[in-house]
N, C-alpha and C positions, 0 to 999 in steps of 0.2 A: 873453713870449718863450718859445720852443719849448726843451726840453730838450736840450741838450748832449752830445753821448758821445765820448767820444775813445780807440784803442785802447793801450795801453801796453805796450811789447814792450822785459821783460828781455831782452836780448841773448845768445845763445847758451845754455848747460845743457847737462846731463845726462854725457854722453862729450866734448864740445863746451868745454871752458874758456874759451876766449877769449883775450886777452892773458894771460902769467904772469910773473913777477916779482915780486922784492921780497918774495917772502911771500906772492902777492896771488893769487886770481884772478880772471879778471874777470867770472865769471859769479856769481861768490855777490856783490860788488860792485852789480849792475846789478837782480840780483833782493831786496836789501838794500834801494835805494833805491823801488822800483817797489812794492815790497809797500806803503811808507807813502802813497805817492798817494790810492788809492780814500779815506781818510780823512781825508784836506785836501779834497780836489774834492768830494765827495758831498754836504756840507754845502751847498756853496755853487752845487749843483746841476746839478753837473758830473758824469754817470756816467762810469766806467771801466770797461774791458774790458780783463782782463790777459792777454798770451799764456800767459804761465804762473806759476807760485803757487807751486812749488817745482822743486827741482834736476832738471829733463826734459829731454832731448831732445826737441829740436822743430824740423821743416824750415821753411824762410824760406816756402816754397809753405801749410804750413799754415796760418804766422803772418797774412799777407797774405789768405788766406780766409777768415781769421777776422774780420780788419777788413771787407772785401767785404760777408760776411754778415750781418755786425751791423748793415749801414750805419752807420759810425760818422762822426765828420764830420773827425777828423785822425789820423793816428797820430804818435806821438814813441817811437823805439826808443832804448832808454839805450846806451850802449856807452863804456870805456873805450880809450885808444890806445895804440901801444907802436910800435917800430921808430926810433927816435932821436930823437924830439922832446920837448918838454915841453908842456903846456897845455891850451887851451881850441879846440874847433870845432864847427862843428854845418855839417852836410849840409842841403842842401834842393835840391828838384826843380828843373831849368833851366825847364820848363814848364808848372808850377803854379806862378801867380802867388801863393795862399793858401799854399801851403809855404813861401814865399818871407816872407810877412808872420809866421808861426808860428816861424821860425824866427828872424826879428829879436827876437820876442817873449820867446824861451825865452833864446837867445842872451844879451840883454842882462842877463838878472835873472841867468846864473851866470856870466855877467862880474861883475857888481854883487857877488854871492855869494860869490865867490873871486878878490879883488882878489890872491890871492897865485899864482896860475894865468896864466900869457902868455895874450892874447887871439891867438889864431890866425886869428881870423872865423868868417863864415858863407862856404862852398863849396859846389861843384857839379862834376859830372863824369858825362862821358860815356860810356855805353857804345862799347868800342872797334870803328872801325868802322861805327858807326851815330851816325846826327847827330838822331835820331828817340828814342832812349831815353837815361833814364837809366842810371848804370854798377850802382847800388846798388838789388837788388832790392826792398828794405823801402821805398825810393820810390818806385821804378819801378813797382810792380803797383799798387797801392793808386787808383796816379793814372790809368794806364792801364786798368784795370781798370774803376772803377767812378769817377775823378776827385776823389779824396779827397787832399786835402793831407798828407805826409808826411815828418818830416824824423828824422836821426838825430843826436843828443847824441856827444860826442867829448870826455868830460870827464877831465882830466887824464893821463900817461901812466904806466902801470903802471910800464914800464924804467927810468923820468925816477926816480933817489933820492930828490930833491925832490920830485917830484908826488906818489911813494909815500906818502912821510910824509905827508902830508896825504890822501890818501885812507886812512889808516890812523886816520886821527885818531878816537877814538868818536862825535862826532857828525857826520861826516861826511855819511854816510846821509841823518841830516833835517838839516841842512844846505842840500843839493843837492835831495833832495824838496821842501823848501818853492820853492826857486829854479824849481823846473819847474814846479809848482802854479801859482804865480804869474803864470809867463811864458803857461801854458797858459789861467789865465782876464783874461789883456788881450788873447789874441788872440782869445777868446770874446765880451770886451766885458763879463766879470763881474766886478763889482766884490771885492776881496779883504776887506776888513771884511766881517767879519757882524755882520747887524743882530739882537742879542742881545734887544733890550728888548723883556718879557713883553709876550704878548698876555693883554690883562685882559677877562674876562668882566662879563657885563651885570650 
């Protein structure tokens, strides 16, 4: 089986926070968890490709033509929520049928992950006015662009007092990293055990 790459896009940085609240914010949150990926999936033969590695600024145009370039074969952008809700959702493209599958994949293991998180779904949404694109660029190009499947993570909400605390928790981080590792190699088809037992020489 051909090798795997899939791109990983902490969510906002640098001038850029994100959702805040609670103490929280959401870009050291999203690059907390993404930094531990490349070290769950590599192993098991999954490359990653991170938008970024530490606290930057970075336009959504760059992030997108980094997946492009790489040809990577999906992207999953981490992001927390905020503005009055509480819980769980993951985004995926109305027109990629394989965003659609990645994101049942991921979806369900930080459902599985965070029994204590409302399941909110998987959704989709349209760019306003246009019955042709997605609303949400980190999907929208990826799959337009070059047809790569892309969904966005919506895991817990910063505002939510409850979600906070639990996104505060110390192991939160790998936690939710192994939850997306997981989800990411059932919709590759790679089995999660690794097969440890030494190779013996003659």
């Amino acid at each position: 089986m051909a090798a795997k790459k899939i791109l990983i896009d902490p969510g906002h940085g640098g001038n850029d926070p994100g959702a805040t609240g609670n103490g929280i914010k959401e870009k050291d949150i999203n690059l907390a968890i993404c930094r531990l990926l490349p070290d769950l999936l590599k192993p098991r033969g999954i490359e990653v490709v991170l938008t970024r590695t530490s606290d930057v600024s970075m336009s959504l145009s760059a992030r997108t033509d980094m997946a492009v370039a790489k040809k990577v074969d999906a992207v999953l952008s981490r992001h927390s929520n905020a503005g009055g809700g509480k819980g769980t959702e993951t985004y995926r493209s109305v027109f990629n049928a394989e965003s659609g599958r990645l994101a049942a994949a991921v979806h369900g293991q930080l459902i599985a992950a965070f029994p204590e998180f409302a399941n909110r779904g998987i959704k989709t949404r349209l760019y306003p006015g246009r019955s042709d694109w997605d609303y949400y660029h980190m999907i929208r190009e990826p799959h337009r662009q070059a047809g790569i499947p892309a969904i966005i993570t919506e895991n817990g909400f910063i505002d939510h007092v409850g979600d906070a605390a639990v996104l505060k928790r110390a192991d939160f981080a790998a936690r939710e990293a192994e939850a997306l590792a997981r989800g990411i190699c059932t919709f590759f088809g790679v089995p999660w055990e690794l097969n440890l037992t030494p190779i013996l020489g003659p």
